[in-house]
C-alpha positions as CSV (number, residue, x, y, z in Angstrom):
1,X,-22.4,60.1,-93.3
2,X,-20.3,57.9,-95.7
3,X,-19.9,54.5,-95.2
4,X,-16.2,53.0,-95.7
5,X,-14.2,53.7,-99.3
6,X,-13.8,50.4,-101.4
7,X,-10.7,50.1,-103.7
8,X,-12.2,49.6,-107.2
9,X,-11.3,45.7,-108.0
10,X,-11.1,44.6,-104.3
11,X,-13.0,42.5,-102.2
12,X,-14.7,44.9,-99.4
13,X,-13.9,44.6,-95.5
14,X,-16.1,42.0,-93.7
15,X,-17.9,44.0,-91.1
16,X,-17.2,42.7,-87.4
17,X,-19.7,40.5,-86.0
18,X,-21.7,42.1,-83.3
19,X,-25.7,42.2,-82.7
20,X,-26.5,41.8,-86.0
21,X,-24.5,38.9,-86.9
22,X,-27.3,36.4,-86.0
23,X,-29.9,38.0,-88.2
24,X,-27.1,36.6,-91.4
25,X,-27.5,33.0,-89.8
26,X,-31.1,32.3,-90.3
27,X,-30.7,28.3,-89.5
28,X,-29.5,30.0,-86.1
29,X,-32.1,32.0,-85.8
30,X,-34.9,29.6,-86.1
31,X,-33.8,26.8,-83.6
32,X,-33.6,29.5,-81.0
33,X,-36.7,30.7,-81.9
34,X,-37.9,27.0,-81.5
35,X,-36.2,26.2,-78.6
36,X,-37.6,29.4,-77.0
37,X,-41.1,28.2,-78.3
38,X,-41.0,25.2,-76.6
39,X,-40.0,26.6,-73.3
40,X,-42.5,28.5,-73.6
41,X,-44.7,25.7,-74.1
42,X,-43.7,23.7,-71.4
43,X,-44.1,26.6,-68.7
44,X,-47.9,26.0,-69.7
45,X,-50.2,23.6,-68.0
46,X,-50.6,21.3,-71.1
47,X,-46.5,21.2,-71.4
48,X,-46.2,20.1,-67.9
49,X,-48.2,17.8,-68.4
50,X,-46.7,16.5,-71.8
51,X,-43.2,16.1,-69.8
52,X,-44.8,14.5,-66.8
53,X,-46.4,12.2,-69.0
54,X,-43.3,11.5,-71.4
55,X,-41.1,11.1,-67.9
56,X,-43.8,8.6,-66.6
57,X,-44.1,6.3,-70.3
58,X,-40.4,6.2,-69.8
59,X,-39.8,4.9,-66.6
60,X,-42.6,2.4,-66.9
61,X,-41.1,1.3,-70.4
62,X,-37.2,1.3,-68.6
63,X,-39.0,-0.9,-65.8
64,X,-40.6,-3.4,-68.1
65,X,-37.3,-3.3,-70.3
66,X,-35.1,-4.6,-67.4
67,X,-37.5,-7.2,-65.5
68,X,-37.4,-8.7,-69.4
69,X,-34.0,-9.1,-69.8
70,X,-33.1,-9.7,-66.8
71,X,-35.7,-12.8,-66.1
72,X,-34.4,-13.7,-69.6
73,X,-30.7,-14.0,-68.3
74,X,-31.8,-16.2,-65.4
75,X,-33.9,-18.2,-67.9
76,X,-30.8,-18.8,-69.6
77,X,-28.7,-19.7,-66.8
78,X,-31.3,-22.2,-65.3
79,X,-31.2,-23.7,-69.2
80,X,-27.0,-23.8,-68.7
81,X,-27.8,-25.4,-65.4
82,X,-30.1,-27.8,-66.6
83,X,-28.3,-28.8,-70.2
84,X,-25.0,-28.0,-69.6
85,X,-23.4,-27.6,-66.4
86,X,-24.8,-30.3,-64.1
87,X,-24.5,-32.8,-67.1
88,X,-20.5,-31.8,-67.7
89,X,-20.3,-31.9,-63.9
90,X,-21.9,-35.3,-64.0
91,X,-19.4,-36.2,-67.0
92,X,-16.4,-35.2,-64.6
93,X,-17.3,-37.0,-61.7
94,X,-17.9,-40.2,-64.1
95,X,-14.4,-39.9,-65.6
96,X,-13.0,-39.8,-62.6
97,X,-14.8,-42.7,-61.3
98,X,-14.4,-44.7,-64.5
99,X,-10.7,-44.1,-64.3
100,X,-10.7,-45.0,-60.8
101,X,-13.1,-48.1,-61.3
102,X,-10.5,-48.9,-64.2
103,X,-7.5,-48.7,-61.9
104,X,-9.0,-51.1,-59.0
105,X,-10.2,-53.8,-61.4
106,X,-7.2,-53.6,-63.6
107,X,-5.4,-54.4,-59.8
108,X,-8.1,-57.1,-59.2
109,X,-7.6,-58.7,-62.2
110,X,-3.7,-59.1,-62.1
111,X,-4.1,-60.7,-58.3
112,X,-6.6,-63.5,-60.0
113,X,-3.6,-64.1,-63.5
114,X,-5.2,-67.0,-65.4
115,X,-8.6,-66.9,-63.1
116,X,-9.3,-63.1,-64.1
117,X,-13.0,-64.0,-65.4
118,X,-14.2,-62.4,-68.4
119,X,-16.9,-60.1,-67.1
120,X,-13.9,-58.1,-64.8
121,X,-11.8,-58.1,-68.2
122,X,-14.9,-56.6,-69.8
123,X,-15.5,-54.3,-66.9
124,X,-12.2,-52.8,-67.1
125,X,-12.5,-52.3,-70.7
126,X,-15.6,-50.9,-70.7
127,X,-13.9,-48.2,-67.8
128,X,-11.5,-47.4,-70.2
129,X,-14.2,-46.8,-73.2
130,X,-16.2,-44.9,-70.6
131,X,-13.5,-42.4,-69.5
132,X,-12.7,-42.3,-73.4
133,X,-15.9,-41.0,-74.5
134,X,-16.7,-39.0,-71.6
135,X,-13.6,-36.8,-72.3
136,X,-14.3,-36.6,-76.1
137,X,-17.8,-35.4,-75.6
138,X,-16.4,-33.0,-72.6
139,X,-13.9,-31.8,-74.6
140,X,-16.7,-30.5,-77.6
141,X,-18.5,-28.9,-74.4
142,X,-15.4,-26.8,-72.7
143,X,-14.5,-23.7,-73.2
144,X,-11.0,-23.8,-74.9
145,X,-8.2,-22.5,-72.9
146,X,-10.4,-22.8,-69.8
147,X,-8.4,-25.4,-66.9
148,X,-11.0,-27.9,-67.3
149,X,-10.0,-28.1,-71.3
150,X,-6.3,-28.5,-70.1
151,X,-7.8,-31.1,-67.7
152,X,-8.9,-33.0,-70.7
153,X,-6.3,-32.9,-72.8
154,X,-4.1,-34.2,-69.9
155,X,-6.3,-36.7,-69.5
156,X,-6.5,-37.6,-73.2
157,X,-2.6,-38.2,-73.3
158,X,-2.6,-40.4,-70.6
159,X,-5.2,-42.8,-71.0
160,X,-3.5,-44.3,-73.9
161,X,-0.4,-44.6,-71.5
162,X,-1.8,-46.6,-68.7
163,X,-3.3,-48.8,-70.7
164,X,-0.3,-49.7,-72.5
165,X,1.7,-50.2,-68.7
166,X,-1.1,-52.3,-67.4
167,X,-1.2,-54.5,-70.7
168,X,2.4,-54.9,-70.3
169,X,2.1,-55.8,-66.2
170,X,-0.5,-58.4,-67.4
171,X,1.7,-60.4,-70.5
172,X,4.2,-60.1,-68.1
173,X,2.0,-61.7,-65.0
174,X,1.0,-64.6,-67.5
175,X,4.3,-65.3,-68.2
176,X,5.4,-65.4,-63.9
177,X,7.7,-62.6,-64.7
178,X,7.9,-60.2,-61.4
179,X,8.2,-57.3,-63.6
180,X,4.6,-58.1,-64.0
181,X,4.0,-56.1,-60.7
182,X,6.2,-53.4,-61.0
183,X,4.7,-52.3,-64.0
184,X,1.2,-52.6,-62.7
185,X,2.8,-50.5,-59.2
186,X,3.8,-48.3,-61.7
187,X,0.6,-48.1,-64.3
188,X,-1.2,-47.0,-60.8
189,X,0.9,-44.9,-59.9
190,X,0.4,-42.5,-62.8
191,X,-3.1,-43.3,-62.1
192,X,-3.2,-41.9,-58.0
193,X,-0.7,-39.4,-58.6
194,X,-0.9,-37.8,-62.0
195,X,-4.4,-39.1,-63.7
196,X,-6.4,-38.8,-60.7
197,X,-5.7,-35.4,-59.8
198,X,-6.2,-34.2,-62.8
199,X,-9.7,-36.0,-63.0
200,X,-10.4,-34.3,-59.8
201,X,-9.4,-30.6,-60.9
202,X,-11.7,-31.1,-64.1
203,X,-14.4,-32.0,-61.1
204,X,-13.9,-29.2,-59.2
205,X,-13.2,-26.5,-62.5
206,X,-16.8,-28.1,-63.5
207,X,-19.0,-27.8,-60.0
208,X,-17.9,-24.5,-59.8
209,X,-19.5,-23.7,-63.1
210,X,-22.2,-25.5,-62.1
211,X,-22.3,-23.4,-58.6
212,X,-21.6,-20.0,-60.9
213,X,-24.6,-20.9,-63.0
214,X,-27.1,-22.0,-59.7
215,X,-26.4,-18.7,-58.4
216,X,-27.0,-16.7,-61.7
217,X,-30.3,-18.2,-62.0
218,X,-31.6,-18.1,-58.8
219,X,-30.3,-14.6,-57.9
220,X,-33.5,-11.9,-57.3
221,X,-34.1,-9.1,-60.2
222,X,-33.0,-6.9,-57.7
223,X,-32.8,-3.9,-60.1
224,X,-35.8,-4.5,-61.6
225,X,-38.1,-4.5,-58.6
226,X,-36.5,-1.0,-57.7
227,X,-37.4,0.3,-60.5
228,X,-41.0,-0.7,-60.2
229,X,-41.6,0.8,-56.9
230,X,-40.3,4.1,-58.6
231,X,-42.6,3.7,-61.1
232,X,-44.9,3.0,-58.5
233,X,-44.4,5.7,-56.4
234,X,-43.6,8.3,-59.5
235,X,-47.6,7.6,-60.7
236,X,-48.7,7.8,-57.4
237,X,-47.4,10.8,-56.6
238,X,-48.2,12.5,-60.2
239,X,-51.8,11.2,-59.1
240,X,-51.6,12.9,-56.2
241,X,-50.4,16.3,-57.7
242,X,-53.3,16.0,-60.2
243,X,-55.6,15.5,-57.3
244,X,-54.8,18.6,-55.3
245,X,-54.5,20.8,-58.6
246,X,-57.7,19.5,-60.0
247,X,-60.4,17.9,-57.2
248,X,-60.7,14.5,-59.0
249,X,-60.0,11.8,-56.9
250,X,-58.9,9.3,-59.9
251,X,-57.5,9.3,-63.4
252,X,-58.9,5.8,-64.7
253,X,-55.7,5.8,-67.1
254,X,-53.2,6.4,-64.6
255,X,-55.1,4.2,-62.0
256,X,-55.0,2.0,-64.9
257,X,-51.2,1.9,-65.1
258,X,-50.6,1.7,-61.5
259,X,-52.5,-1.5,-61.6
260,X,-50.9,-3.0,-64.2
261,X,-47.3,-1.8,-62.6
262,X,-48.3,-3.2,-59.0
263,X,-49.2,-6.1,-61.3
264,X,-46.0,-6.6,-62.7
265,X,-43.8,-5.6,-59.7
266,X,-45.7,-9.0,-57.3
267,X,-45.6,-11.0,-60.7
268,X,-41.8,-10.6,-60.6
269,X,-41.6,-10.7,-56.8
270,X,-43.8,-14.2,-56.7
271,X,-42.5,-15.5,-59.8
272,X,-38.8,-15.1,-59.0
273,X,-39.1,-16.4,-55.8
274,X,-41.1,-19.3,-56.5
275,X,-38.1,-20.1,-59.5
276,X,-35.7,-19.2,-57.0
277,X,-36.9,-21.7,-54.5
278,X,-37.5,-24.7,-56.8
279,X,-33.6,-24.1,-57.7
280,X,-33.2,-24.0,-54.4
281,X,-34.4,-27.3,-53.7
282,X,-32.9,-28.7,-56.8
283,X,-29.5,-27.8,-55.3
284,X,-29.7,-28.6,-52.2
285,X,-32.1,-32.0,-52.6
286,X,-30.2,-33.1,-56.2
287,X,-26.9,-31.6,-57.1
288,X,-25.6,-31.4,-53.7
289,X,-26.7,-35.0,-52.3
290,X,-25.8,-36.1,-56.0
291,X,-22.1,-34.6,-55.7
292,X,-21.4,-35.8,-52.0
293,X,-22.6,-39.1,-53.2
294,X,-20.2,-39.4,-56.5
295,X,-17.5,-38.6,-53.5
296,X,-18.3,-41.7,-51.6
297,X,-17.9,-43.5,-54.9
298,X,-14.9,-42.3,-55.7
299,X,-13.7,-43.2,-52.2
300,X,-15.0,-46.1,-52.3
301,X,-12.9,-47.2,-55.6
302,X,-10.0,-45.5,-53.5
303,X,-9.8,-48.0,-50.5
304,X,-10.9,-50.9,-52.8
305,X,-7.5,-50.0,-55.0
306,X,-5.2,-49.4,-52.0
307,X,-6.9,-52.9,-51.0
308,X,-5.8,-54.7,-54.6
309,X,-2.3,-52.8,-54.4
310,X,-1.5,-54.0,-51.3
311,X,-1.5,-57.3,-52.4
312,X,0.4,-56.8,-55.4
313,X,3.2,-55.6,-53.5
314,X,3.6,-58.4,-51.1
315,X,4.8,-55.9,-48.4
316,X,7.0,-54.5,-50.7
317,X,5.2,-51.1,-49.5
318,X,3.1,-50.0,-46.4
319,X,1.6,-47.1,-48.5
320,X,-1.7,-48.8,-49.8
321,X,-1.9,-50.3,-46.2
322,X,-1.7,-46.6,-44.9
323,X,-3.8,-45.3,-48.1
324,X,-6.7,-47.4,-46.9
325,X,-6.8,-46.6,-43.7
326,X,-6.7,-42.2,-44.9
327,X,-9.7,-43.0,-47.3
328,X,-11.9,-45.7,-45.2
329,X,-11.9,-43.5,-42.7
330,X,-12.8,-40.3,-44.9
331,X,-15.4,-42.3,-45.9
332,X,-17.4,-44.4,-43.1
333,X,-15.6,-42.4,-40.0
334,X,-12.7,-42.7,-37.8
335,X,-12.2,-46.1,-36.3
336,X,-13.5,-47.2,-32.6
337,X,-11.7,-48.8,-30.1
338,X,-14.3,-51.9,-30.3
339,X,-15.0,-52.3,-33.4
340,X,-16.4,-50.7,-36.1
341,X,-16.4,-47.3,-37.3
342,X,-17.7,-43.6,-35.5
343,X,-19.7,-42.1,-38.4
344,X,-19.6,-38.8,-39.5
345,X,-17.9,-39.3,-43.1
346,X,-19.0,-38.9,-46.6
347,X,-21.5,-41.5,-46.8
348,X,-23.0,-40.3,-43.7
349,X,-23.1,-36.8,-45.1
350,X,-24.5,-38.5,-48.6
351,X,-27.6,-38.8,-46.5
352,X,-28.4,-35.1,-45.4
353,X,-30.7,-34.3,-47.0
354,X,-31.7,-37.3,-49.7
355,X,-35.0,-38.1,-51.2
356,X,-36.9,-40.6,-49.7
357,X,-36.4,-43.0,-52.3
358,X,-32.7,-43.2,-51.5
359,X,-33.1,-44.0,-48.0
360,X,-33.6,-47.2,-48.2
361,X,-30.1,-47.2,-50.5
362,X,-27.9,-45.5,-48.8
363,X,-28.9,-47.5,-45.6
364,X,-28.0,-50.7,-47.3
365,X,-24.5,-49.1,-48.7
366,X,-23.8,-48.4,-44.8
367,X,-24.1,-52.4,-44.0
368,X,-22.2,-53.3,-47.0
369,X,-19.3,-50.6,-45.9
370,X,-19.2,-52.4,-42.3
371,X,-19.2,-55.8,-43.9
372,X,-16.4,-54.9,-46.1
373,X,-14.7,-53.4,-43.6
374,X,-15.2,-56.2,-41.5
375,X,-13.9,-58.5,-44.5
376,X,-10.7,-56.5,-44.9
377,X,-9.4,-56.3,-41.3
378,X,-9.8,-60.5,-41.6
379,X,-7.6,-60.5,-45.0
380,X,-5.8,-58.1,-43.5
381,X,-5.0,-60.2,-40.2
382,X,-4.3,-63.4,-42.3
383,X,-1.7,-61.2,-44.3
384,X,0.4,-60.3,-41.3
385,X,0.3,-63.9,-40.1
386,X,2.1,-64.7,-43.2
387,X,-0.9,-66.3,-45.1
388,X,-0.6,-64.5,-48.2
389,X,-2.9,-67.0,-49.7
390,X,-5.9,-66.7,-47.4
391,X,-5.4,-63.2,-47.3
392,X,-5.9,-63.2,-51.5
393,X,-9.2,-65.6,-51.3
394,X,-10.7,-63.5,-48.8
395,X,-10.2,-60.4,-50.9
396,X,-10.3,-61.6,-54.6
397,X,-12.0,-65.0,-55.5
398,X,-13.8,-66.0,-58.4
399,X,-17.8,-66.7,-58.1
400,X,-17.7,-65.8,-54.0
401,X,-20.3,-63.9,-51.8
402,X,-17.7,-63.8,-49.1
403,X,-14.5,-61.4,-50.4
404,X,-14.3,-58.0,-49.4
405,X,-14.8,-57.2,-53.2
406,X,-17.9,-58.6,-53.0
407,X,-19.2,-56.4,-50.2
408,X,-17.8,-53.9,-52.3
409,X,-19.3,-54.4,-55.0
410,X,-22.7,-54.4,-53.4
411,X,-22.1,-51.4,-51.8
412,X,-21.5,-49.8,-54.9
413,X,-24.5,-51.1,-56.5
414,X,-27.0,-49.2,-53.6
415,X,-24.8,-46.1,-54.2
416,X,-25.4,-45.8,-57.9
417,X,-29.1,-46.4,-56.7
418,X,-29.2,-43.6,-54.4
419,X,-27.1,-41.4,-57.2
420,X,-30.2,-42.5,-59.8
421,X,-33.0,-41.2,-57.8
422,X,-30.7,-38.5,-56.7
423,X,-30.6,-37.6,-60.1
424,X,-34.0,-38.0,-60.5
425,X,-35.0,-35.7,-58.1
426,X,-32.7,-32.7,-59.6
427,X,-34.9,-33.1,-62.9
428,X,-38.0,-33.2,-61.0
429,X,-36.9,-29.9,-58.9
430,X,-35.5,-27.9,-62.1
431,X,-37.5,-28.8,-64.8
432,X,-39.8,-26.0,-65.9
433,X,-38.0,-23.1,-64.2
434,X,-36.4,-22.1,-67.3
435,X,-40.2,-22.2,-68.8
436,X,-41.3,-19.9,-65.7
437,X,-38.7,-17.0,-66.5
438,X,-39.5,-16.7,-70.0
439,X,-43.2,-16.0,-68.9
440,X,-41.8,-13.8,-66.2
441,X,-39.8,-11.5,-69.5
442,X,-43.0,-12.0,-71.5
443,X,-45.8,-11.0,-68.6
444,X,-43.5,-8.1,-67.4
445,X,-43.1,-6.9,-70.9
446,X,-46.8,-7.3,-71.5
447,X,-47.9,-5.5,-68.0
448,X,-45.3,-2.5,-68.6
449,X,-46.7,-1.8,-72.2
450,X,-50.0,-1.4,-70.9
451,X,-49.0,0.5,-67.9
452,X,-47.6,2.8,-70.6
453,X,-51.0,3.0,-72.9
454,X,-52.5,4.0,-69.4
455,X,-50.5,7.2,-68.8
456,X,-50.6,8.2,-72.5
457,X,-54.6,7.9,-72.1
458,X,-54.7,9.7,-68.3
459,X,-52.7,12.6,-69.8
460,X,-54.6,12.6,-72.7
461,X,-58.0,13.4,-71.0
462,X,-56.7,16.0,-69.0
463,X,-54.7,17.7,-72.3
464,X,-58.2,17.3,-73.6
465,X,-59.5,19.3,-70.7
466,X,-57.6,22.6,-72.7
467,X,-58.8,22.3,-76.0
């Protein structure tokens, strides 16, 4: 039989591909003939026990990999906590206080004119350098376009504008102009209403950072600790298999990895709860008691400015009257019919729960409140009588143990106490739990690489067994 004519000069027909066709692809040819091989190869008892072994390095390896990184992220969350958000939320809540502290002395001062002494002059300007700083170094720490940066920037503008008003209010108080008040009225007003809330939302944008970062770091490697119990129970059961195939009760290498798995997986268990629980207690014994107590602070520089401003305006308003009354009794507690207030506000709840050290504080800041509050509703009393001037001496008077600013001022003195040893105890509580995760990664790491050389060594002494 002839095969197919060819036109002298042409190019002949391709043939149609059909069986033959792989036998002219050689590259073909040989993978399958590899990939056939190894199936081959793993249908045998030494290839089963290759794969079982490469399935069991691999999940010990994936197990190890994830309880590193992920004690590593909470490592690096407790170090945010710890160097960067409870600082900034610190920094917030001193703005605000400094701006508030400026406000109430800047009002004090203007009641006293040509008495003001120079250490409340000084105090006010050192408010203002405060707040000043306090944003500038905030400002390098904030995310930019993040509200609190907004906050800051706000804040920023503004300063520079209340201090020119209440410099004004003051050459105009020398001079017995009138005006003098209404620019002060006004200087405090964009203090309470613009300044101060925007002080506040840079608070609150800031502890909620600082709440976002707690919870990172103390959450449990949740995935992590799954996967070692798979790993767990994937060696097990492989050691069982071998068992009933083979009538020997252990492999020393995969007995070997189990161990150091088992290892591993209460290493992670103990270890992360032991972090979680010392951030715990740094929460709830520091930053919580810490934040509660900046609230009484700022409370407390609240009434005292509604106290000064009433003053000022010489019942030209009832609102500082009324503002007292809204943030006295936030603070010390509705009050009683006889005297005295009924508890329950933030300098109660300053207290629960507060290290022992600032017991003693906080119980002294509760005397000074009654005493000021005491002081006030006499000042108060003379005011309405039409004795302006009593009123003033028994709120504002120079070198005087008897003013409501002086009960004040001592009340404000235990509180920054019972905030240092506050703070004192959050360092105590924290520090070294950033330490503890990185040994966490490191031992976990350590553990699963071992666990790994264990399997490769069990499966090696039973390959051996074929040879």
């Amino acid at each position: 039989m002839t095969g197919p004519a060819v036109v002298e000069g042409t190019a002949p027909l391709p043939e149609p591909a059909g069986r033959g066709s792989a036998a002219r692809l050689p590259g073909l040819q040989d993978a399958g003939e590899r990939l056939a091989a190894l199936r081959r190869a793993a249908d045998t008892p030494p290839g089963r026990l290759r794969l079982a072994g490469a399935a069991l390095v691999a999940l010990v390896l994936l197990f190890g990999g994830t309880a590193a990184w992920q004690a590593d992220r909470r490592a690096g969350a407790t170090d945010r906590v710890v160097g960067h958000s409870q600082p900034l939320s610190r920094d917030a809540a001193e703005i605000y206080r400094s701006l508030a502290d400026a406000d109430t002395t800047a009002a004090g001062g203007f009641l006293l004119a040509g008495d003001e002494p120079a250490e409340l002059r000084k105090r006010y300007e050192d408010d203002l350098a405060t707040a000043g700083e306090l944003l500038t170094r905030a400002a390098a720490r904030t995310a930019a376009n993040s509200e609190a940066q907004h906050r800051i920037d706000d804040l920023s503008r503004q300063l520079p504008q209340y201090a020119g008003l209440v410099e004004t209010a003051r050459a105009d108080n020398r001079l017995g102009l009138p005006l003098g008040g209404a620019y002060l009225r006004y200087a405090s007003g964009l203090m309470q209403n613009t300044m101060l809330p925007s002080a506040q939302q840079l608070v609150t944008a800031e502890s909620g950072q600082l709440d976002e970062d707690f919870d990172a770091a103390g959450a449990m490697p949740v995935a992590a600790l799954l996967l070692g119990l798979a790993a767990l129970a994937a060696l097990g059961g492989y050691q069982v298999l071998l068992f009933r195939r083979t009538n020997r009760v252990f492999n020393p290498g995969l007995v070997a990895a189990s161990a150091a798995v088992l290892a591993a997986v209460l290493w992670l268990a103990v270890g992360g709860a032991v972090a979680s629980a010392s951030l715990t207690a740094g929460r709830t014994r520091g930053a919580e008691p810490l934040r509660v107590l900046g609230q009484a602070r700022t409370e407390a520089l609240q009434a005292r400015a509604a106290e000064n401003l009433n003053l000022v305006a010489r019942g030209a308003s009832d609102s500082y009257g009324k503002r007292w009354q809204t943030v006295t009794g936030s603070l010390g507690g509705a009050p009683t019919p006889g005297g005295g207030r009924a508890g329950g506000g933030t300098l109660d709840r300053a207290g629960r729960p507060r290290p022992r050290e600032a017991e003693h504080r906080l119980d002294e800041a509760r005397k000074q409140f009654a005493q000021w509050d005491s002081r006030h509703d006499a000042a108060a009393a003379s005011d309405r009588a039409g004795d302006y001037e009593a009123a003033l001496r028994a709120t504002v008077a120079v070198a005087s143990d008897t003013t409501t600013e002086a009960a004040w001022a001592a009340m404000d003195r235990q509180l920054a106490a019972a905030g240092a040893a506050e703070q004192d105890r959050f360092g105590t509580e924290t520090s070294g739990v950033a330490g503890g995760y990185e040994a966490l990664a490191a031992g976990a790491a350590v553990l699963a690489v071992l666990a790994a050389a264990g399997v490769v060594r069990g499966i090696g002494r039973r390959l051996a067994e074929y040879r």
